[in-house]
N, C-alpha and C positions, 0 to 999 in steps of 0.2 A: 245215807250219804251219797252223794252224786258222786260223780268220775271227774277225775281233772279236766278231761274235754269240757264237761257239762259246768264245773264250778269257778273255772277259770275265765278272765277276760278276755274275748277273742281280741286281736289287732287287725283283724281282716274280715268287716263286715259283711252279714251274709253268706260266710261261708264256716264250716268249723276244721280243714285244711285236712279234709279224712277222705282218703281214697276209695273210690266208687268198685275197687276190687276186693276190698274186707271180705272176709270169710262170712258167712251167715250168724254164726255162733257170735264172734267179736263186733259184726255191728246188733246184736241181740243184744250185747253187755250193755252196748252206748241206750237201745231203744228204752229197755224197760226202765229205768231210771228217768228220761226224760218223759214216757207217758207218765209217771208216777208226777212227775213234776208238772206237767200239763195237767192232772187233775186234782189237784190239792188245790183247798177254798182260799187256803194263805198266797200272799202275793206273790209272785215267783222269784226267785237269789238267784236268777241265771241272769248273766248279763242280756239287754236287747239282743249284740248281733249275733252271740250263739244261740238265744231261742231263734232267731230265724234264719239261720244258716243250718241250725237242724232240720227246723222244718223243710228247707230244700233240699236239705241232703236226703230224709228219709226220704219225704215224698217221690223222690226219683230215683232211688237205689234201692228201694227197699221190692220185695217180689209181690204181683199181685195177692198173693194169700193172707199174708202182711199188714195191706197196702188200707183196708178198711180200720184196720188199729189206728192206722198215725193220723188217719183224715180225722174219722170220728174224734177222736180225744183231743185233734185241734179244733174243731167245731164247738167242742161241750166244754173247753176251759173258758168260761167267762172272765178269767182275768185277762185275757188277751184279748177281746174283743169290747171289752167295756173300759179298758185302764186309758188316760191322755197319753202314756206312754208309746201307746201303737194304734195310736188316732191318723197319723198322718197319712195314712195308705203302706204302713210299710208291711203287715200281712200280706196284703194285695198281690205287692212287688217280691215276697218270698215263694209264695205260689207260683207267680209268673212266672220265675228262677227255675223253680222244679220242673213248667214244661219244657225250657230249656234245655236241664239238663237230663231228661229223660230223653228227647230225642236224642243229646250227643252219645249219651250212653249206647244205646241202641243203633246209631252211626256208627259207631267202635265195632258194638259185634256185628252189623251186617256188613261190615265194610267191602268184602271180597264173596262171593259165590253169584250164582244165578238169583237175580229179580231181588237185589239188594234194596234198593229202594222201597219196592212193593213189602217187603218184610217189616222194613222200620216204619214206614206207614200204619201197616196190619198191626202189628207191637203197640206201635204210637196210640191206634182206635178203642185197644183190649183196655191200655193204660187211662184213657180217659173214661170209659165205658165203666173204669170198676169205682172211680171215684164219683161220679157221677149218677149211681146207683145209690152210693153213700148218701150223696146230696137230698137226693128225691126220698130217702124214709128219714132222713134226720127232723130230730127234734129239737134242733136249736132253732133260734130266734130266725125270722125271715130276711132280718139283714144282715146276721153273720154268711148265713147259706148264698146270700146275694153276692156280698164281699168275696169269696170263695169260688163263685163261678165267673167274677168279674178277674180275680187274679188267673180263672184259667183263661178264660177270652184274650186277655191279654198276650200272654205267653202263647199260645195260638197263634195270635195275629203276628207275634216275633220270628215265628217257625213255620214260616209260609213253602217249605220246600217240604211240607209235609201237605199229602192231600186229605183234608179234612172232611170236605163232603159236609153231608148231612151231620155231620157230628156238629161243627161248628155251628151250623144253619140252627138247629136244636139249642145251641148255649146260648145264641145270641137270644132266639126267644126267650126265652129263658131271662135271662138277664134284663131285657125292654121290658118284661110283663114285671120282673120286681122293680125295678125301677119306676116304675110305674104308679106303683102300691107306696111309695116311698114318700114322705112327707118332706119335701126339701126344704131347706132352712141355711141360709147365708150365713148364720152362727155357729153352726154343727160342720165342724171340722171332718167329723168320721165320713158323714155325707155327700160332703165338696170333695173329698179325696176320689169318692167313687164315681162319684160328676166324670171327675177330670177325666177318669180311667174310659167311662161308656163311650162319652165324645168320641174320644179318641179309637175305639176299636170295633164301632158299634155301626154299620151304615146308616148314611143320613136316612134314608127312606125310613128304613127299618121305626128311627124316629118321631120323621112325620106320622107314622101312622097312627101312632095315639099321641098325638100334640107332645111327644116331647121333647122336640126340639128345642123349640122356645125357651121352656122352664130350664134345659140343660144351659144354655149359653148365656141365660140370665143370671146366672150366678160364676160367671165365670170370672 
């Protein structure tokens, strides 16, 4: 049986209204029922916007040690990344949420000491570093892993008071080389969502370099 949080209908999209100060233990209650529900072959009974207001929430609250459970199990539930339910980009944009809210998080506590910024920065690097780790041995499909570092790019490019460095320089490749690999198609909804997302966070050059500028705007 899920939890009320998990079986209930959110009223407040993308978010599941649970405070990023939970004890370890009580968001362990909330985690292991939603992995459980994230890998099961049956469709998922959770409403849309609590699957993906959890997935923000974990993704950004949860402690690096954690942090390769919530990635991987949303990587390898194919109901989420094959259903028309969550075709339009809106994984994408829950991802992007979560880099959101891991920098505020880590805002909060470095607020006050010595080289607060450089902390939340260093924090911000470890935090993309472990998921990103995740990314490069996973064995999902190459356009869930695609969608997944296009929702971090994203959230990246929202959280520009964070210095990224080579971290982003890396995602962005990252991202152009699948994209790349990608068979576009004016039909394929999941596709055009991720279009919209590169355009938009991706430097043009970065594009021209392997013609894909063009194919991206052609389908816009």
């Amino acid at each position: 049986m899920l939890p009320d949080h998990l079986s209930a209908r959110s009223t407040t999209p993308y978010t599941l209204g649970l405070s990023s100060g939970m004890s370890h233990h009580q968001r362990g209650e909330l985690l292991e029922p939603f992995l459980q529900a994230l890998g099961s072959r049956q469709a998922l009974e959770i409403p849309q916007e609590t699957v993906l207001g959890a997935i923000t929430h974990f993704l950004s609250t949860l402690p690096l040690a954690d942090l390769p459970r919530i990635t991987t199990a949303t990587l390898d539930s194919e109901h989420l990344w094959t259903s028309d339910e969550y075709a339009g980009g809106q994984l994408m944009q829950a991802i992007s949420l979560a880099v959101s809210g891991k920098v505020a998080n880590l805002e909060k506590r470095h607020q006050s000491g010595w080289c607060a910024s450089r902390k939340t920065s260093s924090s911000s690097h470890r935090w993309l570093d472990t998921i990103q780790t995740v990314l490069e041995s996973s064995e999902a499909r190459s356009i869930i892993v695609l969608q997944f570092r296009v929702g971090l790019l994203s959230g990246i490019s929202r959280n520009d008071n964070i210095t990224w460095g080579e971290a982003r320089v890396h995602l962005e490749e990252q991202v152009v080389l699948g994209v790349s690999e990608l068979g576009l198609s004016a039909a394929d909804q999941r596709k055009l969502a991720i279009v919209c997302e590169v355009v938009h966070h991706v430097d043009p050059s970065r594009l021209r370099i392997l013609d894909l500028q063009v194919r991206l705007w052609s389908f816009l």
